[in-house]
C-alpha positions in Angstrom: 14.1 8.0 -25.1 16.2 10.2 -23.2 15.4 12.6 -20.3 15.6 16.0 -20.6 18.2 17.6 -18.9 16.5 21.2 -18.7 14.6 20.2 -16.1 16.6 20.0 -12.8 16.3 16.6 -10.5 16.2 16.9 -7.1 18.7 14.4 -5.5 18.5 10.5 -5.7 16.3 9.1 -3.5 18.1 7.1 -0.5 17.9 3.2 -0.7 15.5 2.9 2.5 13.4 5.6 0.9 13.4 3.0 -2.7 13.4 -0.4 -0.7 10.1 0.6 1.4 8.5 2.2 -1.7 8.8 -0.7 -3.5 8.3 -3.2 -1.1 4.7 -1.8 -0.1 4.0 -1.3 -3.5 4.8 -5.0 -4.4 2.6 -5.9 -1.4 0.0 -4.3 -1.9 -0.2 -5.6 -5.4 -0.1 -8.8 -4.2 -2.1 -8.8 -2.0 -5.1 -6.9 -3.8 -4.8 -9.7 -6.5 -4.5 -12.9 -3.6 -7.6 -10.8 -1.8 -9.3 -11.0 -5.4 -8.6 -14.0 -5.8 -9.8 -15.4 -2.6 -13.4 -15.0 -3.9 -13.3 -18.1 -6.3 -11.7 -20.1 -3.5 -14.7 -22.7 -2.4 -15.4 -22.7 1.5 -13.4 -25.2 3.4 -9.9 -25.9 4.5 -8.3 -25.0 1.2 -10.1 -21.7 2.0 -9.6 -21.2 5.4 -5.7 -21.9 4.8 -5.9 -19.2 1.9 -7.3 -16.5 4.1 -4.7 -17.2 6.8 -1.9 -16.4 4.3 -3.8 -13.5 2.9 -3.8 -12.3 6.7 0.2 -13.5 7.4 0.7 -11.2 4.1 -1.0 -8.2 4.9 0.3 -8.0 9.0 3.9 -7.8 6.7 2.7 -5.2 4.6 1.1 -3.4 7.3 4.2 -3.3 8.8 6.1 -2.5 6.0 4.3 0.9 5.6 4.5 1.3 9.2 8.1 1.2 8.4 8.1 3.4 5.8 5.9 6.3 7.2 8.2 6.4 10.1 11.3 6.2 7.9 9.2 9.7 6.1 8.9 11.0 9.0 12.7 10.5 10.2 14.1 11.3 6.6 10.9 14.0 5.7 9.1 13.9 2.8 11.5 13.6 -0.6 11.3 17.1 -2.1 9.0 17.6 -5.4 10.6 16.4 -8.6 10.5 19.0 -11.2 8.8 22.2 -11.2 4.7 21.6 -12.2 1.7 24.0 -11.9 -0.2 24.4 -8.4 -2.9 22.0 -9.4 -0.3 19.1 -10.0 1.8 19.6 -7.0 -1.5 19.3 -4.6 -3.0 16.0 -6.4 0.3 14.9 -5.9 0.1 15.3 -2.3 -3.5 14.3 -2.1 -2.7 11.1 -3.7 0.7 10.2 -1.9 -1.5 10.9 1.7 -4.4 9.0 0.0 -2.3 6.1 -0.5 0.0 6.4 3.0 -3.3 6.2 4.8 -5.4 3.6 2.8 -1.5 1.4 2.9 -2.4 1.7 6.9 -5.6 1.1 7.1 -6.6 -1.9 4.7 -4.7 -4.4 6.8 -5.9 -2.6 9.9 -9.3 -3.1 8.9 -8.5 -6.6 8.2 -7.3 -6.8 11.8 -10.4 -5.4 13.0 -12.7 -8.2 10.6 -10.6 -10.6 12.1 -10.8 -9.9 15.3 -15.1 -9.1 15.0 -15.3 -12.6 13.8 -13.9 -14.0 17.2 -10.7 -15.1 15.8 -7.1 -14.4 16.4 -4.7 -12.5 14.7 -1.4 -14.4 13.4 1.8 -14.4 11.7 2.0 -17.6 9.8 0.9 -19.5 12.9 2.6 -17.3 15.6 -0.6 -15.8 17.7 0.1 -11.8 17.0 -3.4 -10.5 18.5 -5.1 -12.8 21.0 -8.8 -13.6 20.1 -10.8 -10.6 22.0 -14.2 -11.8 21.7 -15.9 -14.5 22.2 -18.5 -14.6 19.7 -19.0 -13.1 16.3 -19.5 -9.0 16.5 -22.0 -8.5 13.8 -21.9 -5.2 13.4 -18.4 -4.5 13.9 -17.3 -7.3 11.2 -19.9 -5.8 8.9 -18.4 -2.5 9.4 -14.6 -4.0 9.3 -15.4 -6.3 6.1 -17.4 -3.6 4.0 -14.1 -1.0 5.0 -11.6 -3.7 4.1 -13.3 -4.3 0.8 -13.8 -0.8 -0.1 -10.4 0.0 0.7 -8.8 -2.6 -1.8 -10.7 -0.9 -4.4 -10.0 3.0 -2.8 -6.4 1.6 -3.2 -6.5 -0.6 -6.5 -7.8 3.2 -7.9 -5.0 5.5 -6.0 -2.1 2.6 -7.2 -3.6 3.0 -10.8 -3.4 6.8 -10.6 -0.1 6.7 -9.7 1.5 4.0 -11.6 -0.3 6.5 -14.6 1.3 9.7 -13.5 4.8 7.9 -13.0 4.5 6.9 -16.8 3.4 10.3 -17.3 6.4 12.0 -15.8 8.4 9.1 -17.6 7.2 9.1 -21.1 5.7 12.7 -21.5 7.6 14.5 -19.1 10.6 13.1 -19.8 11.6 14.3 -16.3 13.6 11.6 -14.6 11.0 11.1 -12.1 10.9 7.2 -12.1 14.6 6.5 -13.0 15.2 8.8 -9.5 12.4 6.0 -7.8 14.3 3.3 -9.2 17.5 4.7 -8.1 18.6 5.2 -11.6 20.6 8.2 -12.7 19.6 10.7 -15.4 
């Protein structure tokens, strides 16, 4: 298949942009499918050592997108790949904003359920958030836990839609969208 070359390609994106887009995308894939997967994990220490993990994981990818967003914000926003109708352009925005935010707060939320359920927040071990209560918030971890849980399937949608309009762009289009994400040329 080759890409057309009527279209014209805004520049190559730089390698931060590419390294920080990739690696949140990797972890959040991950850690959608290790969160998953946590639910057929049987209560004990097996468990409890699963969930730390998950929680190690998702303070990197929190701060990973962290990264990223500020990087957007140094850099600015890559300019729009080819030319597309109005209606295209602002579902591409809506869905690029969807996914910064719900990148920022999933593991935030997680933070939050954490912290509700009177237990610190760490980094394979290494105390990152200090316990803040000392016994279970209710509420708040109800609150926290239905947020974190919606969110993973708010983002497993918004990574799907995406994933489908960069095959779109790829094998329809024939733009040069994805090859200029994987730092490809033309």
């Amino acid at each position: 298949m080759t890409a057309r070359t009527d279209i014209p390609l805004p520049a190559p994106l730089s390698l931060p942009t590419r390294l920080l887009h990739w690696g949140v995308a990797l972890g959040i894939l991950v850690m959608l499918a290790y969160g998953l997967a946590l639910q057929w994990v049987p209560s004990g220490p097996a468990r409890t050592a699963s969930v730390q993990v998950h929680k190690s994981l998702g303070l990197l990818v929190l701060a990973l997108a962290a990264a990223r967003l500020l990087w957007r914000w140094r850099e600015g926003f890559p300019p729009p790949g080819p030319a597309r109708g109005a209606w295209e352009r602002r579902a591409a925005r809506g869905v690029h904003a969807a996914l910064i935010a719900a990148s920022l707060l999933m593991p935030l939320s997680g933070i939050v359920r954490s912290l509700a359920y009177a237990r610190p927040v760490a980094l394979f071990g290494l105390p990152v958030i200090p316990q803040i209560f000392a016994e279970k918030q209710e509420r708040l971890y109800a609150l926290a836990a239905g947020l974190h849980d919606g969110l993973a399937w708010v983002l497993a949608g918004l990574v799907a839609l995406h994933g489908a309009a960069a095959l779109k762009h790829h094998c329809l289009d024939r733009d040069g969208t994805l090859r200029r994400m994987l730092g490809l040329g033309r």
